[in-house]
Each structure stands twice: as C-alpha cells, then as structure tokens.
N, C-alpha and C positions, 0 to 999 in steps of 0.2 A: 358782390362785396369786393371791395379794393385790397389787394397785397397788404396796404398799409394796415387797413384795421382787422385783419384777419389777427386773434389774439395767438400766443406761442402754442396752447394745443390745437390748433386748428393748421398752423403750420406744419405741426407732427404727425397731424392726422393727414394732410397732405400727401406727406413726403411718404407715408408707410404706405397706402394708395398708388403710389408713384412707381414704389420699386416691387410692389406687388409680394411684399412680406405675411400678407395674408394666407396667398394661399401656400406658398412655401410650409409657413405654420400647419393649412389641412392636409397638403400631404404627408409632411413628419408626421403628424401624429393620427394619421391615417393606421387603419388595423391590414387594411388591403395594401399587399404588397405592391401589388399592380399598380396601384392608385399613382403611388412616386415616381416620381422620372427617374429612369437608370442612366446619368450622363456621362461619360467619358472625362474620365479626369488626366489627360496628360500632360500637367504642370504642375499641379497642387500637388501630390504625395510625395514631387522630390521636397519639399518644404522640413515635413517630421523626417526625412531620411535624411537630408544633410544636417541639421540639428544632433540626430542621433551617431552621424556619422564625427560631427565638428563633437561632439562631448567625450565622444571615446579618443579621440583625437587631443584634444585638451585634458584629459585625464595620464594619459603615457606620459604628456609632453610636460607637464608639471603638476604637483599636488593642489586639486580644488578645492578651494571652501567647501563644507557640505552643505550650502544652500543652495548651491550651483543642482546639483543634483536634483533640488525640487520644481527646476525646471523644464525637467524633462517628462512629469506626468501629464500636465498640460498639453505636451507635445505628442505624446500616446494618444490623448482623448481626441485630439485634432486627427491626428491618425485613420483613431478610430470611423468620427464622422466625417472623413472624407471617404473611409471603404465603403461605410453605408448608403453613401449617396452617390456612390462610384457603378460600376460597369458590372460588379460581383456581389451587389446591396442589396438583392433578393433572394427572398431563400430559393434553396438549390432543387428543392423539387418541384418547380414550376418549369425547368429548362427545358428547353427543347436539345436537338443532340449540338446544335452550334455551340449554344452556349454551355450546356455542359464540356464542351472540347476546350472551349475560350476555358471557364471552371480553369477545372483541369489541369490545364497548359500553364496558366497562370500561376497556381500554386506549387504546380513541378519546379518549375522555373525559380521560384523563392525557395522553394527547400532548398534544393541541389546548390543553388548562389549561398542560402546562408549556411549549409553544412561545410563549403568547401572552403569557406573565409573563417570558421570556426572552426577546421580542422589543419587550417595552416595558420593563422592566427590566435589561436587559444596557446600553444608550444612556444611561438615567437615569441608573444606576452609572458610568458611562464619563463623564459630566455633570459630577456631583458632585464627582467624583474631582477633574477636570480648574479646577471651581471653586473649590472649597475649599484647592486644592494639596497633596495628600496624598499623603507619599512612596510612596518605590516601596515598602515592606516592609508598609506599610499598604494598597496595591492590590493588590498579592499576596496578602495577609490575605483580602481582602476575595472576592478570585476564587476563593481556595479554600474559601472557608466557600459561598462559591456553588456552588461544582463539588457539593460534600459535598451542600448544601441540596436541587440538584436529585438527587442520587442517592437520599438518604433518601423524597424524593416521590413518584421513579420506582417506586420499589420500594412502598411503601403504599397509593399514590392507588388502583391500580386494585382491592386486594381492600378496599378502605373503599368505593370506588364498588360494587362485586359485593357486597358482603353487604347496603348499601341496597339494591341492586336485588331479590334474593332475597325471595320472601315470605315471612313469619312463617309458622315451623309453628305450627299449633292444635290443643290433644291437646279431642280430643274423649273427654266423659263416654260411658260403658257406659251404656246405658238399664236 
C-alpha cells in the first residue's frame, strides 16, 4: 500500500509502531518491577526544579496571580514520573549493596541540600517579608510557592543526584 492511500488511522498506527510506545505502555503498567528499564536521567529532573526554583523566584520578586500557582502541580506530577522511571524507580528492596549506597547517597544529598536552603532561606523570607511590609496575601503567596518549590526538589534532586552518580555504560566494539 502506497503512503498516499494509507487512511489517517493507519498513519497513527504507524507512527505508535515507530517510536515503540507500545511497549513503553507494558512496561508502565508492568506489576514486575524488573520488567522497567531504570534509565538514568541526567537532564530531565532539572526541568520540575528550575520551574519550582523560577516560581519561588517569581513569588519574592512580585505578587502572582493565583492561577500561577496551579502550575506547579503538573510540574510535581512530571517530577514524579521522571523519579519513577529514573535510576531510584524500583523498590528498594531488590537492591543490591551498590544500589542501596547510590539509595542512600542520593537521598542524603537532598535532605542536607533542602535543609540547609530552608534553614537559611526560610529567616531570609521571614526578613524581607517583615522589611519590605508585604501583605498577608503576598506571604502566603510566597510560603506556598515555597511549600510547591520544595516539593518539586524533593521529588527530582535525588534521581538527578543518582543518575550523576551511575556510570556511563560503554557499548563496546566486536573485535
């Protein structure tokens, strides 16, 4: 059959064939954890953290609509399903001791980052607020774009820390 007469679902069926969205589909919704690929994501989780970073950013720097606001649960959810199909997307009691260390290392590494930016950044805010005189609807603004900020970090920091930490696979030549 020619390009030409192939009809628009035949072209759709095509294209889902093509980029192999099939099986992506069995393993999501695969029960075995195994079954899913654990890839290394280190580009995608700065996505939901500069998001989360640019809203708490734009909440200091002036009062936002509160619509603004509902675009950061989408950015959580994306968050989300990038952990899941990230370096740390399988449950934890199948690890062997590497990956428990990667675990681990990974989630240290987010605490201690988001304690230390919330324990010198919560005061500052509380600071500013208190200088500037910025009503109450603008500090609520501000504590919920923070609430969001640290959520979206929670959920990203530690598989953007895990897939640095993973080595490069190397496809080695056939002699």
């Amino acid at each position: 059959m020619s390009a030409k007469r192939k009809t628009l679902l035949q072209r759709m069926d095509a294209l889902v064939w093509w980029t192999h969205a099939a099986d992506h589909v069995r393993y999501d919704m695969s029960d075995d954890a195994e079954a899913r690929p654990q890839r290394p994501m280190r580009w995608l989780p700065l996505l939901p953290m500069a998001f989360g970073a640019g809203l708490i950013y734009f909440a200091i720097a002036t009062s936002l609509p509160h619509w603004v606001y509902g675009f950061a649960v989408p950015m959580m959810a994306l968050g989300a399903g990038i952990a899941v199909n990230g370096p740390l997307g399988k449950p934890s009691i199948n690890d062997d001791e590497r990956e428990a260390a990667l675990r681990h290392s990974a989630f240290f590494f987010c605490i201690a980052f988001l304690a230390f930016a919330n324990i010198v950044g919560g005061p500052v805010l509380l600071l500013a607020a208190a200088l500037h005189g910025w009503p109450a609807e603008r500090s609520v603004g501000a504590a919920i774009a923070l609430l969001m900020g640290n959520v979206t970090w929670f959920v990203s920091l530690p598989t953007l820390h895990a897939s640095w930490k993973l080595p490069r696979l190397v496809e080695h030549d056939s002699p």
